[in-house]
SERO-4910 file (N, C-alpha, C, O; in steps of 0.05 Angstrom, whole numbers):
BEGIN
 pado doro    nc1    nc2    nc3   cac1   cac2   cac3    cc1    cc2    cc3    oc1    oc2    oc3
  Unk    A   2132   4701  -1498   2161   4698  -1494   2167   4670  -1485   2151   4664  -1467
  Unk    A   2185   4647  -1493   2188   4623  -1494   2211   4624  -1467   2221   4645  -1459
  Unk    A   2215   4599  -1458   2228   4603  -1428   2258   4583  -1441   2261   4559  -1437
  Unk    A   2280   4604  -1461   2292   4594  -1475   2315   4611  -1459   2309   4633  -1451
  Unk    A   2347   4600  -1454   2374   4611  -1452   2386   4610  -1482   2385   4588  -1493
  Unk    A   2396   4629  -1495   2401   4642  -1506   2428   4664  -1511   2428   4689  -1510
  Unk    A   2457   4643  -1517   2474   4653  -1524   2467   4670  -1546   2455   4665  -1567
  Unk    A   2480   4702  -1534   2480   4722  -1557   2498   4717  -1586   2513   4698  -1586
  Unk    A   2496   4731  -1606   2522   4732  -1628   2503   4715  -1646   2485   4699  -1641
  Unk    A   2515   4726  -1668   2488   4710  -1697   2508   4686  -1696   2497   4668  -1707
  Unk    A   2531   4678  -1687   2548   4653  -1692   2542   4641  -1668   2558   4624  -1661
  Unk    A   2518   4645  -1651   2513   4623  -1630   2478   4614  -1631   2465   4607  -1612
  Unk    A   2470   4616  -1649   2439   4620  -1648   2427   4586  -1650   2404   4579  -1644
  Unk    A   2449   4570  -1661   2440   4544  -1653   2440   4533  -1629   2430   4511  -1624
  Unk    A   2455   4553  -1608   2453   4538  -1581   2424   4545  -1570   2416   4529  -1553
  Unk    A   2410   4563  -1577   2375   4561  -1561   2372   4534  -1560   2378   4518  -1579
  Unk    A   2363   4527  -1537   2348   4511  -1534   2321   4502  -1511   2329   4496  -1488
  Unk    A   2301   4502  -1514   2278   4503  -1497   2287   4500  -1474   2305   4484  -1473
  Unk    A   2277   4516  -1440   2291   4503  -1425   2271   4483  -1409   2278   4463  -1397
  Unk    A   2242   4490  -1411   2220   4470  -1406   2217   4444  -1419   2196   4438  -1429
  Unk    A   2242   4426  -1419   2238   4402  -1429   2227   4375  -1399   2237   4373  -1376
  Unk    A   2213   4364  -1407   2196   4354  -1376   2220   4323  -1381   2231   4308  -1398
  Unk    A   2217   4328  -1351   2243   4305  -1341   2235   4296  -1324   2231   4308  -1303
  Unk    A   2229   4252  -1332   2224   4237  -1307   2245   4220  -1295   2265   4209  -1306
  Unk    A   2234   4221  -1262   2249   4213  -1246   2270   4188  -1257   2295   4190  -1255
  Unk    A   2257   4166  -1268   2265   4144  -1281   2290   4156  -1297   2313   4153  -1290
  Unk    A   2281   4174  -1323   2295   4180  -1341   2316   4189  -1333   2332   4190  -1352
  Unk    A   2327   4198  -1311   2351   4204  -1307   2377   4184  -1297   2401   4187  -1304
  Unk    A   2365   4161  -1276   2365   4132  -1280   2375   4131  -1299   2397   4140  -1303
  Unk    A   2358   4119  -1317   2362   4112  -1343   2378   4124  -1363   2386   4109  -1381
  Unk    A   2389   4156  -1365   2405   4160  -1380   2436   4151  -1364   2455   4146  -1380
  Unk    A   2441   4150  -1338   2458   4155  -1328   2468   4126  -1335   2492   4122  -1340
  Unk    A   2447   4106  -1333   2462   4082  -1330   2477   4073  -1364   2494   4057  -1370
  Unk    A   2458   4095  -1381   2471   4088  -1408   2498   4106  -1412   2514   4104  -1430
  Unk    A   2496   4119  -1396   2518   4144  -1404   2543   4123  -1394   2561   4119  -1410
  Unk    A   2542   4110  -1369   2560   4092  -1357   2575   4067  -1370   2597   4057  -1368
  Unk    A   2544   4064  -1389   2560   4037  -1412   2571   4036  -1426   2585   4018  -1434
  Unk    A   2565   4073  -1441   2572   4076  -1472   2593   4079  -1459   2595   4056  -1452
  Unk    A   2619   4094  -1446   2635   4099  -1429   2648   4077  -1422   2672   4080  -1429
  Unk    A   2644   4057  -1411   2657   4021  -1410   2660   4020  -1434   2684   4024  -1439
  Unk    A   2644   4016  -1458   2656   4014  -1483   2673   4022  -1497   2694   4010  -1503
  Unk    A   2667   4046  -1504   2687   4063  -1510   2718   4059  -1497   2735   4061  -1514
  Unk    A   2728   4053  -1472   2747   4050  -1463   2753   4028  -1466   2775   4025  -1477
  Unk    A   2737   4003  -1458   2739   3974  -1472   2766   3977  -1500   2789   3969  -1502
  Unk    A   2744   3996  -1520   2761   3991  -1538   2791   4006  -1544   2802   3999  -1565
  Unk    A   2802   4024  -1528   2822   4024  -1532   2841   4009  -1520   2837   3997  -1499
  Unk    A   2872   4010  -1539   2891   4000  -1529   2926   4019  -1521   2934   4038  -1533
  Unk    A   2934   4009  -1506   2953   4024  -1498   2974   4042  -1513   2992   4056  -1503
  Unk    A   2968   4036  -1539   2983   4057  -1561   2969   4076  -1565   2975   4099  -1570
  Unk    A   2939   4063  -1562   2919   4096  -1566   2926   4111  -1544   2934   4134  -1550
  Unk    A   2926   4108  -1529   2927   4119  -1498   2951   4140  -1499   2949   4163  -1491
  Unk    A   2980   4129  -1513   3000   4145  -1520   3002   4168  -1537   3020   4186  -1537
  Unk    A   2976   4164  -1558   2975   4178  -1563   2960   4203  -1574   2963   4217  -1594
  Unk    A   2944   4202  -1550   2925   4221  -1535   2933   4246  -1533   2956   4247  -1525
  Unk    A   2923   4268  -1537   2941   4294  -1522   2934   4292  -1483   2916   4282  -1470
  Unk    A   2952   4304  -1480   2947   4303  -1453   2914   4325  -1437   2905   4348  -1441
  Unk    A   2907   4305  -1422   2885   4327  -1418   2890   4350  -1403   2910   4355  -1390
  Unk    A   2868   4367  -1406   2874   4395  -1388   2871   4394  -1368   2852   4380  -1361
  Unk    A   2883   4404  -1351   2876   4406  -1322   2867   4420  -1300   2870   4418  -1276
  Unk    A   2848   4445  -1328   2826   4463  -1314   2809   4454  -1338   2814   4444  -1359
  Unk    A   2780   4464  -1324   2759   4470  -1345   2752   4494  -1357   2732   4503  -1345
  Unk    A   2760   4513  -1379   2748   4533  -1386   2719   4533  -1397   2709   4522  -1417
  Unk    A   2706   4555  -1372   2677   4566  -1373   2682   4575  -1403   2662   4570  -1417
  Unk    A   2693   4580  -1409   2697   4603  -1439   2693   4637  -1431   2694   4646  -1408
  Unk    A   2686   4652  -1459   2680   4680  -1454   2658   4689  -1459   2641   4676  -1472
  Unk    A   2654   4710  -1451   2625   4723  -1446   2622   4754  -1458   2602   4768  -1461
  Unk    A   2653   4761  -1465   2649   4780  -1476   2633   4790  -1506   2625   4812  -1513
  Unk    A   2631   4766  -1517   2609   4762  -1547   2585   4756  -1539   2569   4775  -1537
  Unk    A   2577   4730  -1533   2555   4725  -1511   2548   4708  -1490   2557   4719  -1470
  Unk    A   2538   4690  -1485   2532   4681  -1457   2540   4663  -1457   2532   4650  -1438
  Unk    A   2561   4647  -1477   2561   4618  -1463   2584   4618  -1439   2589   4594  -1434
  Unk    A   2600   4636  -1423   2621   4628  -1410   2604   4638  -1388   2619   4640  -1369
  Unk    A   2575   4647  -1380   2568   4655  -1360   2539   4634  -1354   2527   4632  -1332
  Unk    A   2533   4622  -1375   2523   4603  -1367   2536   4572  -1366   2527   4552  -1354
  Unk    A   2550   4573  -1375   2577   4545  -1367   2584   4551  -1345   2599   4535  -1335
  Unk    A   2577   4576  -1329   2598   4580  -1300   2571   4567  -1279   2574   4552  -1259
  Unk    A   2543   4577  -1291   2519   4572  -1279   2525   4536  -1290   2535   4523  -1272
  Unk    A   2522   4525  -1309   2523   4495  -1306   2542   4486  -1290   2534   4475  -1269
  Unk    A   2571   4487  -1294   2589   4479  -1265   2573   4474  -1251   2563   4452  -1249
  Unk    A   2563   4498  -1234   2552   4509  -1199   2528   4482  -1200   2523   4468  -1181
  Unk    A   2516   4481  -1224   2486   4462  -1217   2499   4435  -1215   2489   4419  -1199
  Unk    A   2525   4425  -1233   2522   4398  -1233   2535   4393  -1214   2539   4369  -1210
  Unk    A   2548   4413  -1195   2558   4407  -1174   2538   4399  -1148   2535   4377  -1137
  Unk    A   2527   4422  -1144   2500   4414  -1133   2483   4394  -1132   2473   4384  -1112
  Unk    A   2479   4388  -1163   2455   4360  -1166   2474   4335  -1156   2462   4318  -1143
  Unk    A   2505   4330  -1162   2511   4310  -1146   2529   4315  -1120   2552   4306  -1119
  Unk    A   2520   4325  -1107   2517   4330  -1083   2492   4323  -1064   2495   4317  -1040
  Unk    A   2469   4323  -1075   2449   4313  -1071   2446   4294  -1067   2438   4285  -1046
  Unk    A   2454   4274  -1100   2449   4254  -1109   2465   4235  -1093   2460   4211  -1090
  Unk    A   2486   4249  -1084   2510   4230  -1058   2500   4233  -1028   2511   4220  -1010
  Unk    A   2479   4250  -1023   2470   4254   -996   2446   4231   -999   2435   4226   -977
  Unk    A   2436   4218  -1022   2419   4201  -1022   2428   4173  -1011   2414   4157  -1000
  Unk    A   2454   4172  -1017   2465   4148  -1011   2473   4142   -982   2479   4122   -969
  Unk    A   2470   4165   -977   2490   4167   -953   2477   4150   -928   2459   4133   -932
  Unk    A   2486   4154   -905   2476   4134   -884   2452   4160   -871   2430   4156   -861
  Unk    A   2465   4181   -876   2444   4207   -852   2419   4192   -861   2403   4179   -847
  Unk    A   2420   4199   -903   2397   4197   -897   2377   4178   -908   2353   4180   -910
  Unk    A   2388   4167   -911   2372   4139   -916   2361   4119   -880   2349   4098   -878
  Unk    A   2374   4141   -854   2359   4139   -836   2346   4153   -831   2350   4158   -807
  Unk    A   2323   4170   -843   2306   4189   -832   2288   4164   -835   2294   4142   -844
  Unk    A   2265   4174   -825   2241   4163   -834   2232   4165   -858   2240   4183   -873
  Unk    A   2210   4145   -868   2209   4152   -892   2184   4173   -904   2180   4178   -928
  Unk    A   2173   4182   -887   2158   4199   -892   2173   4225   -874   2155   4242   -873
  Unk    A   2190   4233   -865   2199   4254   -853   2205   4277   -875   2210   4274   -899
  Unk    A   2201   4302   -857   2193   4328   -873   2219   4328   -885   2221   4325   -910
  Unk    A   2246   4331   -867   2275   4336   -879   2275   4318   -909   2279   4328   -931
  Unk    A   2269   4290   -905   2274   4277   -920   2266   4282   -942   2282   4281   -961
  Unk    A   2228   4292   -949   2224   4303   -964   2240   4331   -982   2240   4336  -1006
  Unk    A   2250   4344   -961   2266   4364   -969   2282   4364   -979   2284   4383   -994
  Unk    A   2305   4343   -976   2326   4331   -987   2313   4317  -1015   2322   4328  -1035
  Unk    A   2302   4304  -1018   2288   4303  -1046   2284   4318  -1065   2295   4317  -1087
  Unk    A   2264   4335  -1056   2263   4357  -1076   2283   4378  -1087   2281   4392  -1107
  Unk    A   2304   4375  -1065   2322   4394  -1071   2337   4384  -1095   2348   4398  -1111
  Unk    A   2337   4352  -1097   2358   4333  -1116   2345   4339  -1131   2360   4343  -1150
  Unk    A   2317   4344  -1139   2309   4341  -1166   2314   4373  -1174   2329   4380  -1193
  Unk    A   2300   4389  -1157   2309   4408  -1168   2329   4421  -1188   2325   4431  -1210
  Unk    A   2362   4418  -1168   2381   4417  -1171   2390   4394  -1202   2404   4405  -1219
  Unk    A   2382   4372  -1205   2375   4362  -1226   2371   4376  -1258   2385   4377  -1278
  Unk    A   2334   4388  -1251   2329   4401  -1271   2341   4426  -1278   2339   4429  -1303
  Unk    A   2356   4452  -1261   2374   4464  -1265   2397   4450  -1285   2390   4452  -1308
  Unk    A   2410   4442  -1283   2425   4423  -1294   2421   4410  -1314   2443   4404  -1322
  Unk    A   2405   4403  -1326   2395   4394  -1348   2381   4413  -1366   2377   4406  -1389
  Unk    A   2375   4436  -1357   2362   4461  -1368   2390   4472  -1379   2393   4475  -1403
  Unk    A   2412   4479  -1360   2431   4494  -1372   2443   4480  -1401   2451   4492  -1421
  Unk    A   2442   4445  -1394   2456   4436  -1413   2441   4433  -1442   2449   4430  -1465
  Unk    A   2424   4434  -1433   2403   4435  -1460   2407   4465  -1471   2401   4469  -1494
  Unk    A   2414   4478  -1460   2415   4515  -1473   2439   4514  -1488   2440   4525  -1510
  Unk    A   2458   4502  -1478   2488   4507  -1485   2485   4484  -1502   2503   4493  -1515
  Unk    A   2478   4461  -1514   2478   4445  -1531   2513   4433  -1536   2529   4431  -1517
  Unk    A   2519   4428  -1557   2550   4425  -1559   2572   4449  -1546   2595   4442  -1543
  Unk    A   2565   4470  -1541   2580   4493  -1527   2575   4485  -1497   2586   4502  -1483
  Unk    A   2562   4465  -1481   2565   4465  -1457   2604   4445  -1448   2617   4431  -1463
  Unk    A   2607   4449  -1427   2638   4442  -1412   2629   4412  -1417   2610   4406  -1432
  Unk    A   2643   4396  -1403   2639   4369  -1398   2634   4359  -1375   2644   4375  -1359
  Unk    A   2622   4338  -1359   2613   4328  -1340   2639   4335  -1321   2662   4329  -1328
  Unk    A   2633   4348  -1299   2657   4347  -1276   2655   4329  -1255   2633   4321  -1247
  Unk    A   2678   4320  -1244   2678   4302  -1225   2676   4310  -1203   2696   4323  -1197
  Unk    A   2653   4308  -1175   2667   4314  -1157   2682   4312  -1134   2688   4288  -1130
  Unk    A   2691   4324  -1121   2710   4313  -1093   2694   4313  -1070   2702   4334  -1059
  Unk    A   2678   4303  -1054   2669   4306  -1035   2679   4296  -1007   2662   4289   -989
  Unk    A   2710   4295  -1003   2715   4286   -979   2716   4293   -961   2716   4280   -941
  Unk    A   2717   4324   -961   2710   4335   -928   2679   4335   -929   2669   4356   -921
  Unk    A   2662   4315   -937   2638   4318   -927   2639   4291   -919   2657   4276   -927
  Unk    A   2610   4279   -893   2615   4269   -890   2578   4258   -873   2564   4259   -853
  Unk    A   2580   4250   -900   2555   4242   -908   2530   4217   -884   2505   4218   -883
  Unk    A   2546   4203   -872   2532   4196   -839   2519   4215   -831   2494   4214   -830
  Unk    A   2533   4237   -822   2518   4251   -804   2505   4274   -809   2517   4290   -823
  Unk    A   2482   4281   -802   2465   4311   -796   2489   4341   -804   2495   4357   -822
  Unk    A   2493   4335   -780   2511   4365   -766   2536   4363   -745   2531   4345   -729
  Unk    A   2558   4374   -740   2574   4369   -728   2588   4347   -736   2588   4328   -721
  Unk    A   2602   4344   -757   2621   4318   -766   2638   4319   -742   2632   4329   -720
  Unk    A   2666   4304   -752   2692   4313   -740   2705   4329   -760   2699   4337   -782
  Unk    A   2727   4332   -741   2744   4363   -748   2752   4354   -777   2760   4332   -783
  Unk    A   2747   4381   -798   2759   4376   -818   2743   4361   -839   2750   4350   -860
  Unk    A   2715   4363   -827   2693   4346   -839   2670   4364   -837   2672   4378   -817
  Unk    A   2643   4372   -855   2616   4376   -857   2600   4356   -858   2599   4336   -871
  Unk    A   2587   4367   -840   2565   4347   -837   2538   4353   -862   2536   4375   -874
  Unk    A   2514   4324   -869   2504   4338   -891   2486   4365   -899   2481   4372   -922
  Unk    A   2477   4378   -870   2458   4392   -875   2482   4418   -874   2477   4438   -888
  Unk    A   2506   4419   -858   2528   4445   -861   2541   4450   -890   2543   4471   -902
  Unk    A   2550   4417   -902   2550   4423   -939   2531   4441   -948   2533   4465   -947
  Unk    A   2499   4420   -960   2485   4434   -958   2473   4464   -961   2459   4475   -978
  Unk    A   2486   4473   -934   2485   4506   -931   2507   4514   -943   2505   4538   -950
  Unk    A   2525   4506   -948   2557   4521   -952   2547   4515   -983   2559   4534   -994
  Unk    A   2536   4504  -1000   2531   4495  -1025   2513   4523  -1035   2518   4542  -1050
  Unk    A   2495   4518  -1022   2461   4531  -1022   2473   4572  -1028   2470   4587  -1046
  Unk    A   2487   4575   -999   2488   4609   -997   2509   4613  -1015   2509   4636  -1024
  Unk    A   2527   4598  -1023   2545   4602  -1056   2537   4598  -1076   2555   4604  -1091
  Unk    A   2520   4592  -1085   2499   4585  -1117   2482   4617  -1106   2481   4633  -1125
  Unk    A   2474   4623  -1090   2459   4643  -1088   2479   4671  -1090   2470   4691  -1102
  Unk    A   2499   4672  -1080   2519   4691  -1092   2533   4687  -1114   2543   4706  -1125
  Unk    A   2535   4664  -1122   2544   4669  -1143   2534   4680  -1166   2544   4692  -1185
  Unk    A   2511   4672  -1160   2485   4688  -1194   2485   4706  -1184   2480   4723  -1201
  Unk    A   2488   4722  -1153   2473   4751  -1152   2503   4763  -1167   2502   4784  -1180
  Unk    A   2529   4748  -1162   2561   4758  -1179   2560   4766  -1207   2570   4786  -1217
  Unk    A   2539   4739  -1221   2543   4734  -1244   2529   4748  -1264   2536   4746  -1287
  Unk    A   2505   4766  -1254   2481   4765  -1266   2495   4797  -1282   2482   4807  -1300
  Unk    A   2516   4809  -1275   2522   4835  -1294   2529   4827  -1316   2520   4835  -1337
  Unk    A   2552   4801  -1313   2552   4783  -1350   2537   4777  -1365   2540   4776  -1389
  Unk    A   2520   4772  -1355   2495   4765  -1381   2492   4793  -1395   2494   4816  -1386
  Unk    A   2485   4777  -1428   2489   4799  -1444   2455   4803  -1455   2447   4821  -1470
  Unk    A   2442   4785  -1446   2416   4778  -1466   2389   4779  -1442   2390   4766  -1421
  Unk    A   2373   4793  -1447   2353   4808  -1425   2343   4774  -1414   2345   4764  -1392
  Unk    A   2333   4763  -1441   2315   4739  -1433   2331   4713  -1414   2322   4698  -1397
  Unk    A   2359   4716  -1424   2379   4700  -1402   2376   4709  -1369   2373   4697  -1347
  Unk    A   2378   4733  -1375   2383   4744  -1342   2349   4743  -1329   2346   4739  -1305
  Unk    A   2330   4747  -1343   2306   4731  -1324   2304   4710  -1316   2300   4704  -1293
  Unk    A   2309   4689  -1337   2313   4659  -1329   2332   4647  -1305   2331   4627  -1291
  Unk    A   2356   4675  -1308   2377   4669  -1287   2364   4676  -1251   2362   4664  -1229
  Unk    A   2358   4702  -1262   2339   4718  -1243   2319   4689  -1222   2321   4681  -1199
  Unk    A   2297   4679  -1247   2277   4662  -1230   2296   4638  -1221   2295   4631  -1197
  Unk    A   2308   4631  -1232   2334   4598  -1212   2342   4609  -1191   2337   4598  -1169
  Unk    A   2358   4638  -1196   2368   4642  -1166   2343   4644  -1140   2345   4636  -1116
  Unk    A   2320   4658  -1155   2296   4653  -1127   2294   4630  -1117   2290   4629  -1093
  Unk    A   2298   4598  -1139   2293   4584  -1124   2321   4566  -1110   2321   4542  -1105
  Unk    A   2337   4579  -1108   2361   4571  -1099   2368   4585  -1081   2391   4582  -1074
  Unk    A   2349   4606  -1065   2351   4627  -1047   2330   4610  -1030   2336   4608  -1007
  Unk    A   2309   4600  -1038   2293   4581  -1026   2310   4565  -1005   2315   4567   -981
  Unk    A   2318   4546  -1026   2333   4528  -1019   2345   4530   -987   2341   4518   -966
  Unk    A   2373   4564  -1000   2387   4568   -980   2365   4573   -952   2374   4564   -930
  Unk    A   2346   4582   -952   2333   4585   -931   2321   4563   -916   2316   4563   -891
  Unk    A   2317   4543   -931   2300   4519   -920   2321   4501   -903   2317   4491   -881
  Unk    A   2348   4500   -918   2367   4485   -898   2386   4503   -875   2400   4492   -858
  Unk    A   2385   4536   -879   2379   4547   -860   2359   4540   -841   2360   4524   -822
  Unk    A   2347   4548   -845   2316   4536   -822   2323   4511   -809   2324   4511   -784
  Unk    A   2330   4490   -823   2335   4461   -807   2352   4464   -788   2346   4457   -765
  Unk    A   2377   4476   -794   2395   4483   -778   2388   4489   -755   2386   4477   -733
  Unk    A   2384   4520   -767   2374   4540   -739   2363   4561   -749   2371   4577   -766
  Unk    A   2335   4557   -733   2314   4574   -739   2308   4607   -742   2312   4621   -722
  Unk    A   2302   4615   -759   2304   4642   -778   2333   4646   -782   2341   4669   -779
  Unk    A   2350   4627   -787   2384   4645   -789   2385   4650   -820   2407   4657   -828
  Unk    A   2368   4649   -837   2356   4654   -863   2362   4681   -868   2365   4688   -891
  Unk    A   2366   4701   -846   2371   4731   -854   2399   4738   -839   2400   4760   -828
  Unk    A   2423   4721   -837   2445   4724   -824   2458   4740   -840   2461   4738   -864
  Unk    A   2468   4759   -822   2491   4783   -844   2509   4773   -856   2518   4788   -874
  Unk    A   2519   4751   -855   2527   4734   -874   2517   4730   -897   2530   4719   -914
  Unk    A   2492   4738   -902   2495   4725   -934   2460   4749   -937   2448   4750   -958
  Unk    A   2452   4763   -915   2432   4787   -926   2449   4812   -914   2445   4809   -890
  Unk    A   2464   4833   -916   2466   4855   -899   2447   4876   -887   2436   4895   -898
  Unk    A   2445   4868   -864   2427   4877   -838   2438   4893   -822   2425   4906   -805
  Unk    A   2468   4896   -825   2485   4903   -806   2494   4925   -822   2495   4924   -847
  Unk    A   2504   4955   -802   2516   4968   -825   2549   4970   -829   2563   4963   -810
  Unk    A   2555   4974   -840   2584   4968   -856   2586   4953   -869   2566   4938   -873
  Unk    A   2621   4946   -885   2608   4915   -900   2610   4914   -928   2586   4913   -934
  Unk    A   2622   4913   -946   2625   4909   -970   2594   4893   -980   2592   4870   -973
  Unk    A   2571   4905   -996   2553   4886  -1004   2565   4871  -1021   2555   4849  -1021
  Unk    A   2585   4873  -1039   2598   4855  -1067   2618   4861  -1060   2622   4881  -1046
  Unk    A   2642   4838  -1070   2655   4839  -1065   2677   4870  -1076   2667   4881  -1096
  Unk    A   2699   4881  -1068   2703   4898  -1080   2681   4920  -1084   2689   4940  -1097
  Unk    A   2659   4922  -1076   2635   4946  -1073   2638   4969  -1054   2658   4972  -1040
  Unk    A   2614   4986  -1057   2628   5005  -1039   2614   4996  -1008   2600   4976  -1004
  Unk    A   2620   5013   -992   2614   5002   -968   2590   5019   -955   2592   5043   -952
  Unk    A   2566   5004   -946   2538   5025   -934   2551   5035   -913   2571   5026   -903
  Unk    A   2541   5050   -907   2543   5065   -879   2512   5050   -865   2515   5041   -842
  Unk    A   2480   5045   -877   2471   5043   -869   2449   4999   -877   2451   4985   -897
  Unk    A   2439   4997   -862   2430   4969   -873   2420   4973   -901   2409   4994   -909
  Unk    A   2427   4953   -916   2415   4952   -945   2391   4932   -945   2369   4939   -955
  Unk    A   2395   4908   -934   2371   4886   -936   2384   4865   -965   2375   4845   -976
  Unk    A   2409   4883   -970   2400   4862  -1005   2429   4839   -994   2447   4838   -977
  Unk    A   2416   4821  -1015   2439   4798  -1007   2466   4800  -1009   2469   4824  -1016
  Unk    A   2485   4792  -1008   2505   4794  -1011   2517   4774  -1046   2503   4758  -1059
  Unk    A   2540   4783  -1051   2541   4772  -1073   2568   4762  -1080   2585   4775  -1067
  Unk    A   2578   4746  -1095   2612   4735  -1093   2619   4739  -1129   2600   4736  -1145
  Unk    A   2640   4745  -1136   2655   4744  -1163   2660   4713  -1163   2664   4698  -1144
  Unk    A   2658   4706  -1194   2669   4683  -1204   2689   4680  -1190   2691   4660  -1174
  Unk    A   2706   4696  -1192   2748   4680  -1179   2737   4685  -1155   2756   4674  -1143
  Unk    A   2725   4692  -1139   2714   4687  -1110   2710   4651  -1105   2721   4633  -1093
  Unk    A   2685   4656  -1123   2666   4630  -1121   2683   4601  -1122   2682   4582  -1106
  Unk    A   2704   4605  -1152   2713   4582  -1154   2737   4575  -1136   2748   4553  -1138
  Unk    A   2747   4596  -1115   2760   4584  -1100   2756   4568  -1086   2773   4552  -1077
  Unk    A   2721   4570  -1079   2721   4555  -1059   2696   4526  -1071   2687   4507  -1059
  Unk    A   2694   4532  -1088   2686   4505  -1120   2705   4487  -1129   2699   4464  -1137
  Unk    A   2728   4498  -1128   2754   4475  -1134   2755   4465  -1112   2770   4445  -1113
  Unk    A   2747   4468  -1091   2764   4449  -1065   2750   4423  -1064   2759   4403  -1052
  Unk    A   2723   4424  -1080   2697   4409  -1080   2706   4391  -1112   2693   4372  -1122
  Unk    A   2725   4401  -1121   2728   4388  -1151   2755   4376  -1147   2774   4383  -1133
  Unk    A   2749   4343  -1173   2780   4336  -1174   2795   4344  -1186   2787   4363  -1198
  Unk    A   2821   4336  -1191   2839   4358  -1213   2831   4342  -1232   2820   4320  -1231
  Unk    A   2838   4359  -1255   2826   4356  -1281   2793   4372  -1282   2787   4382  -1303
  Unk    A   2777   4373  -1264   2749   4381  -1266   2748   4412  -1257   2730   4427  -1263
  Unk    A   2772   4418  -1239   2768   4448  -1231   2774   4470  -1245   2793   4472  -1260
  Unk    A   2753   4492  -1239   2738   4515  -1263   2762   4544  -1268   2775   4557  -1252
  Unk    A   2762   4545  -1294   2778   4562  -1293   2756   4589  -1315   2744   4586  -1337
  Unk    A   2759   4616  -1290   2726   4625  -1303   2749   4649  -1316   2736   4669  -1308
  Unk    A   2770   4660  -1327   2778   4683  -1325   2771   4696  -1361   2782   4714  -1373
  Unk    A   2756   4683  -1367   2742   4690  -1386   2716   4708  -1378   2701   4715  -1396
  Unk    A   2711   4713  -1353   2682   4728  -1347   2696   4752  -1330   2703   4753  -1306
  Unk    A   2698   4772  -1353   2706   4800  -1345   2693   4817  -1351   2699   4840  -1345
***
């Protein structure tokens, strides 16, 4: 069995695409800085009559639908990653942490998570081929990238993003995973979310130690909606908790600029 995503419908069979394509650190560098030029160019050459007469752009992104096959539920999974990978990729810059040490464990951690988060991201877009959304922009101003923990008011600090990032990618696939229409999609979806459950645990941990099993995001406690709209235990379940798309992206647009924020109401 090939480790391929796989929009269903005989009219999507060109979107397979391998998702084990090997990606170096450089190369991402490197495409970004060309993606940047072709982009200067391109705009270079227009002129203000072109510009007029442009249609106006949209000012959501449609995931698409999922009721034929998977591309509006894996466009909802690309959003969530490329949000993530630059989120990362802006915590690199930042002042926190470009003061750790340079061999420090966090720091390491913060690394791997970018690449990670990366190759997610580049896996989805390689599956969806011409059917993937377009690059989104994001907003990151209530974060506030100096510091650890404890910003000021009205601010996250990087390791509380982070977490607020981390336990929503992990609900959101445990939301998403009934849309998938195609067995071999929902394993592949299945193994990302383990390592995005990782994740959430490890910057748990930094935080504060074992809060990795907080009824917040495992139910330990009894009562409690496990899904949203679910029915309610009377007794502990252990299983994670899980959020709906129009859950998720409410709190995904706040992180996006206009023009880039997700409109999922195609995943019913």
């Amino acid at each position: 069995m090939s480790d391929t995503l796989r929009p269903t419908g005989s009219d999507n069979t060109q979107l397979a695409r391998p998702l084990r394509v090997p990606i170096k650190r450089r190369s991402f560098f490197m495409y970004a800085g060309a993606t940047a030029g072709a982009t200067a160019l391109v705009l270079a050459g227009c002129n203000d009559d072109d510009d007029k007469n442009q249609p106006a752009a949209p000012t959501t992104v449609n995931v698409g639908i999922t009721a034929a096959n998977d591309v509006g539920v894996l466009n909802y999974a690309y959003a969530l990653e490329q949000l993530e990978a630059a989120f990362y990729t802006q915590v690199k810059d930042g002042a926190y942490y470009q003061g750790l040490p340079a061999a420090s464990a966090e720091k390491q951690i913060l690394d791997d998570l970018q690449y990670h988060e990366i190759a997610h991201r580049e896996f989805f877009k390689a599956a969806l081929g011409g059917a993937a959304i377009r690059g989104l922009e994001p907003d990151f101003s209530t974060v506030d990238f100096g510091v650890r923990n404890g910003a000021a008011a009205g601010k996250l600090g990087v390791l509380e993003a982070a977490k607020a990032f981390e336990d929503l990618g992990v609900a959101a696939y445990n939301g998403a995973g009934k849309f998938i229409q195609t067995p071999l999609n929902l394993l592949l979806a299945g193994k990302i979310v383990s390592v995005e459950a990782r994740h959430a645990a490890l910057i748990r941990d930094l935080l504060l130690e074992a809060s990795f099993v907080g009824d917040d995001v495992v139910q330990v406690s009894t009562g409690g909606p496990i899904v949203a709209g679910g029915p309610v235990s009377a007794t502990p379940t252990g299983l994670e908790r899980s959020k709906s798309p129009a859950d998720v992206v409410q709190i995904v647009n706040t992180f996006l600029k206009e023009g880039s924020k997700l409109d999922v109401s195609g995943l019913v």
